[in-house]
C-alpha positions as CSV (number, residue, x, y, z in Angstrom):
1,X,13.7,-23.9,94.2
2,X,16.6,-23.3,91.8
3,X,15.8,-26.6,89.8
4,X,11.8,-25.8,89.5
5,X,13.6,-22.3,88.1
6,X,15.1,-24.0,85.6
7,X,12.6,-26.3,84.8
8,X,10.2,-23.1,84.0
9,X,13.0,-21.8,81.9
10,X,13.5,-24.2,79.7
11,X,9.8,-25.1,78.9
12,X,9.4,-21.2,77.7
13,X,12.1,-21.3,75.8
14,X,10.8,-24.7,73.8
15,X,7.5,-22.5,74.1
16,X,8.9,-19.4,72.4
17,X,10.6,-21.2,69.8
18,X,7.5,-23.7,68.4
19,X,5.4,-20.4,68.8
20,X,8.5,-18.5,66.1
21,X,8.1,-21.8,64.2
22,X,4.4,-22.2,63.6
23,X,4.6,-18.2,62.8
24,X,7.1,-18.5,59.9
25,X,5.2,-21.4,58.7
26,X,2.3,-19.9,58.6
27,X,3.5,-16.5,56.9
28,X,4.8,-19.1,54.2
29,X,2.0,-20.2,53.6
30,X,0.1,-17.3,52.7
31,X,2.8,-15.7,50.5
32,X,2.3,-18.8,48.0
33,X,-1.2,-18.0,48.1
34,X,-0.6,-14.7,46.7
35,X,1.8,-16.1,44.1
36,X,-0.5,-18.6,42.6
37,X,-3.3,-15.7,42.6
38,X,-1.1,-13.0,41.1
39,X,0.0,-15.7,38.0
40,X,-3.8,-16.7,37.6
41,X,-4.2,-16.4,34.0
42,X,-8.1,-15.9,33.9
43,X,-8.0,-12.6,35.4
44,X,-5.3,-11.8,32.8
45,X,-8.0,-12.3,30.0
46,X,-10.7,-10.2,31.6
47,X,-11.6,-6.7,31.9
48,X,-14.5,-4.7,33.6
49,X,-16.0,-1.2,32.5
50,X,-18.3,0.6,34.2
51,X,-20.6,2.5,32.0
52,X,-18.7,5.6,32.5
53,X,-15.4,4.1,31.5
54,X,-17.3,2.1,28.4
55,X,-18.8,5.0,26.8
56,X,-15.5,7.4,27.6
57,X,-13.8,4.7,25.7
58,X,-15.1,4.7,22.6
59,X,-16.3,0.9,22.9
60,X,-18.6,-0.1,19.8
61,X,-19.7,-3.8,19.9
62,X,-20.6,-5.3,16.5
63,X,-21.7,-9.5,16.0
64,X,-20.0,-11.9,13.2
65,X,-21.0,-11.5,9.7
66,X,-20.9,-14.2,7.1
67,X,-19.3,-13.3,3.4
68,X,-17.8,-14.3,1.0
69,X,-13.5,-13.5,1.6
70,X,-10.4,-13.9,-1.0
71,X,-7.6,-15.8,0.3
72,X,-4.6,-13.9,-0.7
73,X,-0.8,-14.4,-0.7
74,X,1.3,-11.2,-0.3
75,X,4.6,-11.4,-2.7
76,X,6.9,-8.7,-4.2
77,X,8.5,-8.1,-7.6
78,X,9.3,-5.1,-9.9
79,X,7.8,-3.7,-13.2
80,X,9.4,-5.4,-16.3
81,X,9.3,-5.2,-20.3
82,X,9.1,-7.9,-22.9
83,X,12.8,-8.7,-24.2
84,X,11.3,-7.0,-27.7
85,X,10.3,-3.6,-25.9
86,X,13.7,-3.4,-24.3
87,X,16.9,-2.6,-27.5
88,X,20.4,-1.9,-26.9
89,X,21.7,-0.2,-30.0
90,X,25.4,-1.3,-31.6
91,X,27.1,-0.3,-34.5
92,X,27.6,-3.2,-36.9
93,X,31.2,-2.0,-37.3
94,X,33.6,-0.4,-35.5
95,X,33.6,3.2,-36.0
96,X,33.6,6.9,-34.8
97,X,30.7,8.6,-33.4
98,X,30.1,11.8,-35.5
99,X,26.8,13.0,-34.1
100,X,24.3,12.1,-32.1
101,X,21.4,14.3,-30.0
102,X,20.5,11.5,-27.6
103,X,19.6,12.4,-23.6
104,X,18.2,9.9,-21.3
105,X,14.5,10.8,-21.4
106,X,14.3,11.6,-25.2
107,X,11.4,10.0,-27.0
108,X,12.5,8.6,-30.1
109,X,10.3,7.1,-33.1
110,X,10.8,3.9,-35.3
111,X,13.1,5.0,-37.9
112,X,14.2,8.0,-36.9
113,X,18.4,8.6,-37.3
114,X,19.2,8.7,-33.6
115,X,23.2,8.8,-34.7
116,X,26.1,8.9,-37.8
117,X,29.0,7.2,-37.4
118,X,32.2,7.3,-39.5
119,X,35.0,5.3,-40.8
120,X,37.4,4.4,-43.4
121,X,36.2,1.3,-43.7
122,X,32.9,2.2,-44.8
123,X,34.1,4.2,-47.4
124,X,36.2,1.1,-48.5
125,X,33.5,-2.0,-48.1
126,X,31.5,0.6,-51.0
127,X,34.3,0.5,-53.2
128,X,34.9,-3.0,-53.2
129,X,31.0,-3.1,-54.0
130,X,31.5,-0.9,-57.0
131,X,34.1,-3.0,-58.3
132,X,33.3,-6.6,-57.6
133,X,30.0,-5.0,-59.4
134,X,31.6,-4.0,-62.4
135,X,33.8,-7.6,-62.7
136,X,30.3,-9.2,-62.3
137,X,28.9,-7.4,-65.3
138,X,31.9,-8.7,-67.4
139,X,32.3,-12.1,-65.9
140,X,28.2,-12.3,-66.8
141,X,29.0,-11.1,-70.5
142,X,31.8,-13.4,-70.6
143,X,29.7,-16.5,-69.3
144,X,27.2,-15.6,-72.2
145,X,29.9,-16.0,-75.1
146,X,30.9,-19.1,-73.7
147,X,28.0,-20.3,-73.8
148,X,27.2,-19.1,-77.4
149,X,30.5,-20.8,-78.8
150,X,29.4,-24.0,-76.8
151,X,26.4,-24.3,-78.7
152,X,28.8,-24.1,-82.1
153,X,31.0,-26.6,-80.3
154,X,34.1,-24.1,-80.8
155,X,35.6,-24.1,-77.2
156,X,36.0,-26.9,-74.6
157,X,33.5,-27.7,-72.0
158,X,36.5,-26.9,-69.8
159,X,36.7,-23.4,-70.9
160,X,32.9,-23.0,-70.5
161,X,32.7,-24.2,-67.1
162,X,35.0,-22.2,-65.9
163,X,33.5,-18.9,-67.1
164,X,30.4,-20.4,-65.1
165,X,32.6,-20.8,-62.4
166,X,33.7,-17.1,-62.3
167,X,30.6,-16.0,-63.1
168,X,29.0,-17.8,-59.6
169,X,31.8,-16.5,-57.5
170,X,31.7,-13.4,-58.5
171,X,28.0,-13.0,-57.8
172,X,28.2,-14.5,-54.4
173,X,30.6,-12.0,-53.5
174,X,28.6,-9.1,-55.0
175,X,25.6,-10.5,-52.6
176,X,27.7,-10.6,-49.7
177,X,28.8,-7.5,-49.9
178,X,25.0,-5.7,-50.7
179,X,24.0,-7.7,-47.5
180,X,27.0,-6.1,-45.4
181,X,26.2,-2.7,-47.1
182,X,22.5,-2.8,-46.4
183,X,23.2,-3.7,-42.6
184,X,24.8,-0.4,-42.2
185,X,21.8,1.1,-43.8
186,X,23.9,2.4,-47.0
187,X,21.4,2.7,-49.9
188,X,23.2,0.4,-52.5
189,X,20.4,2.0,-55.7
190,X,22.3,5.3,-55.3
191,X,25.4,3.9,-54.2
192,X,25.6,2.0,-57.7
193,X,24.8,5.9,-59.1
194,X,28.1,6.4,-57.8
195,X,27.2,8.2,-54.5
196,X,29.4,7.0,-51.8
197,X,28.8,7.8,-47.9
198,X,31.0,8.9,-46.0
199,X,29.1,8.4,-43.0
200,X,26.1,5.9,-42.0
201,X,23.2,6.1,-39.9
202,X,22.1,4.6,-37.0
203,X,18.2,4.2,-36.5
204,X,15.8,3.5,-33.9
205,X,14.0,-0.5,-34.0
206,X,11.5,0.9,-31.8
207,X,9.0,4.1,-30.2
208,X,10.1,4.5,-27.1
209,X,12.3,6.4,-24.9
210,X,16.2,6.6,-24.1
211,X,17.6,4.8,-21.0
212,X,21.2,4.8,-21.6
213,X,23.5,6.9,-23.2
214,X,27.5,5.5,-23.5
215,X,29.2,6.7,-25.7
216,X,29.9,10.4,-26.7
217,X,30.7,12.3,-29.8
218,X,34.2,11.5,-31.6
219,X,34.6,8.3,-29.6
220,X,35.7,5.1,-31.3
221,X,33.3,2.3,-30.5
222,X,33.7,-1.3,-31.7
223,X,30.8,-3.3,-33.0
224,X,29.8,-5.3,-29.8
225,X,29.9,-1.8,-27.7
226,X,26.2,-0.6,-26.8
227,X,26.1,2.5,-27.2
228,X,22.5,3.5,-26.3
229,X,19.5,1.6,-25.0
230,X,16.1,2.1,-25.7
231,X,12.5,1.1,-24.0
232,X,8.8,1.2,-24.8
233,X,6.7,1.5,-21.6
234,X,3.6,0.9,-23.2
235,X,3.6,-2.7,-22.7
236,X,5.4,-2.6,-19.2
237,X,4.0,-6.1,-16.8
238,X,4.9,-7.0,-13.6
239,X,7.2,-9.8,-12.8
240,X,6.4,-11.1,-9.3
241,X,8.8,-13.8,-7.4
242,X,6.0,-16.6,-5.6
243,X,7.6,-18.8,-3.0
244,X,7.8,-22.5,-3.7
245,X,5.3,-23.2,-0.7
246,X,3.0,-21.3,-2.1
247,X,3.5,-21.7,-6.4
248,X,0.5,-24.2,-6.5
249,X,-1.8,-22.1,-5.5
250,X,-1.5,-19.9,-8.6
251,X,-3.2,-20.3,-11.7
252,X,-3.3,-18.1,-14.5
253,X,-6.1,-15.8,-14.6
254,X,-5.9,-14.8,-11.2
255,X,-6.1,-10.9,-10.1
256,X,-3.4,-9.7,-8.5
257,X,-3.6,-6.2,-7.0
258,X,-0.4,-3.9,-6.1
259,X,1.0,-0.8,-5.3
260,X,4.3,0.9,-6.4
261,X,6.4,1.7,-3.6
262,X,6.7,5.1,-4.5
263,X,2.9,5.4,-4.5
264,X,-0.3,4.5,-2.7
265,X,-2.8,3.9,-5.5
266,X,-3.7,0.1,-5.9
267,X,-3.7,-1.1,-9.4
268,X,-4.3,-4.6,-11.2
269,X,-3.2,-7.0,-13.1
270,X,-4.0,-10.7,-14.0
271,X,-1.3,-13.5,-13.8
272,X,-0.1,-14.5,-17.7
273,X,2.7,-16.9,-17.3
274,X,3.7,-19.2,-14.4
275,X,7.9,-19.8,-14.9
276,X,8.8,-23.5,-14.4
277,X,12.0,-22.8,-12.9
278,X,12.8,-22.9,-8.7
279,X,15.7,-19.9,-8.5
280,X,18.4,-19.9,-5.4
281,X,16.1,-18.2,-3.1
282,X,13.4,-20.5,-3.9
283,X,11.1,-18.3,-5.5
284,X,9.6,-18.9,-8.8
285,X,9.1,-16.2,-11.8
286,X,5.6,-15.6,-12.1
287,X,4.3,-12.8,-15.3
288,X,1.7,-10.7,-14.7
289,X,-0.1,-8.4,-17.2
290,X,-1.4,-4.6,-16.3
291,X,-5.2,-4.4,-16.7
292,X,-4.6,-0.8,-17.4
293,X,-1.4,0.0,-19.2
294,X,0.2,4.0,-17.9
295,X,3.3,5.3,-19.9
296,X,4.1,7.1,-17.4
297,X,5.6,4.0,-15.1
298,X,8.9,2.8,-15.5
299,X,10.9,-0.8,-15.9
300,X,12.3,-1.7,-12.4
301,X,10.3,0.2,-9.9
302,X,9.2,-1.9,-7.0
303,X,5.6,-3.4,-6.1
304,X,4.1,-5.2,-3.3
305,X,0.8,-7.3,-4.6
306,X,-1.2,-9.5,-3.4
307,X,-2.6,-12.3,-5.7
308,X,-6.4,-13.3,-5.1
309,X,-5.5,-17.7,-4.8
310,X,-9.1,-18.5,-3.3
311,X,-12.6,-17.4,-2.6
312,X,-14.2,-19.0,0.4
313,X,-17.1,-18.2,2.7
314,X,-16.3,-17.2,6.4
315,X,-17.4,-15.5,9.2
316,X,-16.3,-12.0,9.8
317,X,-15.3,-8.7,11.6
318,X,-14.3,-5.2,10.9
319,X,-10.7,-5.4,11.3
320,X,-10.1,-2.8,13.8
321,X,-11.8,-5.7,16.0
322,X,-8.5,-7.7,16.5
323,X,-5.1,-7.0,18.2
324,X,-2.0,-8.9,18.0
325,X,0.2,-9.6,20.9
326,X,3.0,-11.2,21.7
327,X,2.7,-13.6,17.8
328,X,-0.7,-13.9,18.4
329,X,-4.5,-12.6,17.4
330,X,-7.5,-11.5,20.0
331,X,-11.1,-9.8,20.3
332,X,-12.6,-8.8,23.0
333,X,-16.1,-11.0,23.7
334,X,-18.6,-9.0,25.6
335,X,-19.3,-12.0,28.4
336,X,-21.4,-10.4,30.7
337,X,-23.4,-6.9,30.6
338,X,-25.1,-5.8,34.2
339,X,-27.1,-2.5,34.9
340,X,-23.8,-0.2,34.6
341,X,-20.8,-2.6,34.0
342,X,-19.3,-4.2,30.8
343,X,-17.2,-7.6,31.4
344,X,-15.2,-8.4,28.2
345,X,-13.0,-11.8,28.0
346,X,-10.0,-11.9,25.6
347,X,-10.6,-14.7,22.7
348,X,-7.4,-16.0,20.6
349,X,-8.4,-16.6,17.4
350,X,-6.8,-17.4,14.1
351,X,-7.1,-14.8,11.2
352,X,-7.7,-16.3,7.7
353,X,-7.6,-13.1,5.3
354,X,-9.2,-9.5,4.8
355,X,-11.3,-7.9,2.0
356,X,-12.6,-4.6,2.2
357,X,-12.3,-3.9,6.1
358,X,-13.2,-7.1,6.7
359,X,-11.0,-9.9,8.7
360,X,-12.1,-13.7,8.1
361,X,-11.8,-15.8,11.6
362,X,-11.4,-19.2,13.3
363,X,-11.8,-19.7,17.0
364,X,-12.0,-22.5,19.2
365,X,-14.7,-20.9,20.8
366,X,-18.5,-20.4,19.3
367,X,-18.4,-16.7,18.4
368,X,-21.5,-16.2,16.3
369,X,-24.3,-13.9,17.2
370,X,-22.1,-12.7,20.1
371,X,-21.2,-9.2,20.7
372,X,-17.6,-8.2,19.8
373,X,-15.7,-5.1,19.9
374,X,-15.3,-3.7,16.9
375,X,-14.1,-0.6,18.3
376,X,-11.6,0.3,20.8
377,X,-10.1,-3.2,20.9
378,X,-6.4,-2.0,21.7
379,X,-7.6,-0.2,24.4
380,X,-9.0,-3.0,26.4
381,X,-6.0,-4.9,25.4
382,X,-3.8,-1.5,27.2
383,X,-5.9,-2.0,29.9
384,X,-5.4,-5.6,30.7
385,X,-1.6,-5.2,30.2
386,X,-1.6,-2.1,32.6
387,X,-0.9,0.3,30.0
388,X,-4.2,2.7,31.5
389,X,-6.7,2.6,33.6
């Protein structure tokens, strides 16, 4: 009796534990069934809307239209002036400023006396005019007797040659000094009337407006100090860095379009000059010219443009039809349409370039004459990512 007892014990507990095992096996089984489901990547890419729910979305469906789209490469740069529109103003000699009315900002005209400066030396380099002046009158007078007596063979060729001599040093130094005296803009016709300047001028090269100011009144300047600096705007360009990758795609001519970065209005230009130099950041100068010239723009404010490189013919979409996520481009295909649901599937594509709201697009899948959301795209992509119902 006892061992039948036992017997009947020991088979329920075998019983008991192949029943606990075929249950935990089981239970693992069906949890990996809900794993692979919930990392199914199809139901990831689709989305249902009732009609309710499409219209209270704002959904608008539009089909691929062929155009014609400019490539375009996006670079940046700055405005610029030609190295002749752009004058720092020195003083030939060192000096003192005496007066000057210059303010950043000022307009200033070619010509016009912009400052005087002053200095001892001035007065001196005049005088020494005057007199080596004077000795060239006699050495000439001089020269002219020799040669008189030369043709009565009184004096020695000796003698006359060195008259001639005199004569030809003399006059070189007269010219040197007119040239030194006209470079300080000291009048040498009244200067040999006997007016000496005590002060000389300074003049503006150019029109054009003052940019820097250094130097103020009574302060001794030498002659390789800048003392202002001076710009016409009205031939301003724009001076865009290209990257190497992308250099052989311009050509001159092209249209570039940009927009300051203190502004939103687009404006043009046309490329003018390619540079044929590589820098340290691998960029390459490229000139650009302004279609329409505005005097009211200044050297070295900023720009973003983008340079029209090619024209090509594409299928398109308004660009409110794609979303980016995650590095990547979508639209939203309308697959399937019953009596009051809406089934979209997500598409990657590949964008090529936009024009004028439009968005030129590759896809591996056959998108033409289908309907596409043009409308509401982000909202579909929210709802797949759980963002809203």
């Amino acid at each position: 009796m006892k061992n039948n007892y036992m017997k009947n014990l020991k088979y329920n507990i075998i019983l008991i534990a192949a029943t606990l095992f075929f249950i935990v096996a089981c239970g693992s089984k069906n949890q990996t069934k809900v794993t692979d489901k919930s990392t199914d990547s199809t139901a990831e890419e689709i989305i249902v809307l009732t009609s309710t729910q499409f219209n209270n979305a704002g959904v608008a469906l539009a089909k691929p239209v062929s155009q014609n789209i400019n490539q375009k490469i996006k670079v940046n740069g700055k405005l610029d002036v030609p190295p002749q529109n752009l004058v720092s103003i020195s003083a030939s000699y060192g000096g003192f400023l005496k007066t000057t009315k210059l303010l950043q900002g000022i307009h200033v005209s070619n010509g016009e006396v912009i400052a005087q400066m002053e200095h001892p030396d001035y007065i001196q380099l005049q005088q020494d005019y005057l007199e080596n002046k004077s000795m060239l009158t006699y050495l000439k007078n001089e020269l002219d007797r020799q040669q008189e007596l030369a043709k009565e063979e009184v004096n020695s060729r000796k003698t006359l040659q060195k008259a001639k001599t005199d004569f030809e040093v003399m006059q070189a130094r007269v010219n040197g000094l007119r040239a030194k005296l006209e470079l300080i803009q000291i009048d040498v016709a009244k200067l040999e009337k006997g007016n000496i300047q005590k002060a000389v001028a300074l003049t503006s090269p150019i029109n054009g407006y003052v940019t820097k100011v250094n130097v103020n009144i009574g302060a001794f300047v030498t002659a390789n100090t800048v003392l202002f600096e001076i710009v016409d705007t009205e031939h301003l360009h724009a001076e865009i860095s290209v990257f190497e990758k992308d250099i052989h795609h311009i050509k001159i001519g092209q249209k570039v379009a940009f927009t300051l970065s203190n502004e939103n209005q687009e404006r043009f230009a046309k490329v003018h000059l390619i540079g044929r130099e590589i820098s340290d950041d691998r960029t390459v100068r490229v000139h650009c010219h302004l279609n329409q010239e505005d005097k009211d723009l200044l050297p070295g404010m900023y720009l973003t443009a983008f340079i029209d490189v090619k024209t090509f013919t594409n299928i398109t979409l308004p660009n409110n039809a794609f979303v980016d996520f995650e590095g990547k481009s979508y639209v939203f295909l309308l697959s399937k349409k019953l009596n009051n649901s809406y089934t979209f599937t997500r598409v990657e594509v590949e964008k090529l370039g936009e024009e004028n709201g439009f968005t030129a697009f590759t896809s591996t899948q056959d998108l033409n004459n289908k309907d596409i959301v043009a409308q509401g795209a982000y909202k579909l992509l929210s709802a797949i990512q759980g963002g809203e119902e």
